[in-house]
Legacy VTK file of the C-alpha trace (Angstrom):
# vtk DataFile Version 3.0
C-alpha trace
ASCII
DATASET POLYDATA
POINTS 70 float
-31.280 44.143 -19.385
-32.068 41.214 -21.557
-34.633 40.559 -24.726
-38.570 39.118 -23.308
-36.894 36.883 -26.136
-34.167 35.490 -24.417
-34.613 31.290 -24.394
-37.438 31.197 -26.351
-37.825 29.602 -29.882
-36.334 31.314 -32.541
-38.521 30.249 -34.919
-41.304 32.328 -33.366
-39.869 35.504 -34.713
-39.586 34.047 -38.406
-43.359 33.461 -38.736
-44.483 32.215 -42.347
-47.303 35.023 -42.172
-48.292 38.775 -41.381
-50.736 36.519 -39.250
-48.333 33.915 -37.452
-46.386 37.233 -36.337
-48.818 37.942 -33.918
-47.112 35.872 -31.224
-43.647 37.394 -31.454
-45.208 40.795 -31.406
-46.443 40.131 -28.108
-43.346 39.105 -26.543
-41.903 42.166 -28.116
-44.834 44.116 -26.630
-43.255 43.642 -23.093
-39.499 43.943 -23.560
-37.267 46.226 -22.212
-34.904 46.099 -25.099
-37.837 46.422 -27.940
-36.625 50.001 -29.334
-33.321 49.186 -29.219
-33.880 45.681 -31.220
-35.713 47.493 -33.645
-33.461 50.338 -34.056
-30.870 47.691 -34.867
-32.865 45.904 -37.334
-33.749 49.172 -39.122
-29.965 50.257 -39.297
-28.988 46.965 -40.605
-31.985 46.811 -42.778
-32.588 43.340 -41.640
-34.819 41.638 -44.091
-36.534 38.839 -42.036
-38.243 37.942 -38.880
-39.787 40.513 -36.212
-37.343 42.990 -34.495
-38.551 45.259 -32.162
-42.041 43.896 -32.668
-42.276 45.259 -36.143
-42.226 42.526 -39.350
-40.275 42.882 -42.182
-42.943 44.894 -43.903
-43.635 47.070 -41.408
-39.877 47.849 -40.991
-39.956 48.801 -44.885
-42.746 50.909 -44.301
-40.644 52.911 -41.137
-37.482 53.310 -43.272
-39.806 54.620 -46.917
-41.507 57.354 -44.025
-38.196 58.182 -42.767
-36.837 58.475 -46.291
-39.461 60.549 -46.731
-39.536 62.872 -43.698
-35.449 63.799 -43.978
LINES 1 71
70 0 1 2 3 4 5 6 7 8 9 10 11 12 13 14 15 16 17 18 19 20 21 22 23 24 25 26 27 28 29 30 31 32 33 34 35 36 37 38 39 40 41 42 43 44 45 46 47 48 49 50 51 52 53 54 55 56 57 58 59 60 61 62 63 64 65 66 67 68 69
């Protein structure tokens, strides 16, 4: 199965804002690969763009409550 991502612009998912991230959360919203992608970007601790539909903050915020709840 392939990414709702798959031939779009890259440079949706590296949005200059919390607010410009709002388009690559919605493709996000609809892929089949979505926990996976973000799964990978949490493991990796990648630092930019949205992964899974999450932004880099958010993905901070998943990995401090995980920290957290271990």
């Amino acid at each position: 199965m392939l990414g709702a991502c798959r031939g779009l612009d890259a440079g949706i998912f590296y949005p200059d804002s919390e607010e410009e991230a709002e388009v690559a959360k919605q493709v996000c919203e609809q892929c089949g690969v979505r926990q996976t992608c973000l799964d990978y970007a949490l493991s990796s601790r990648e630092k930019v763009g949205v992964w899974g539909g999450a932004t880099e903050r958010e993905r901070r915020r998943m990995l401090r409550q995980r920290r957290r709840s271990a």
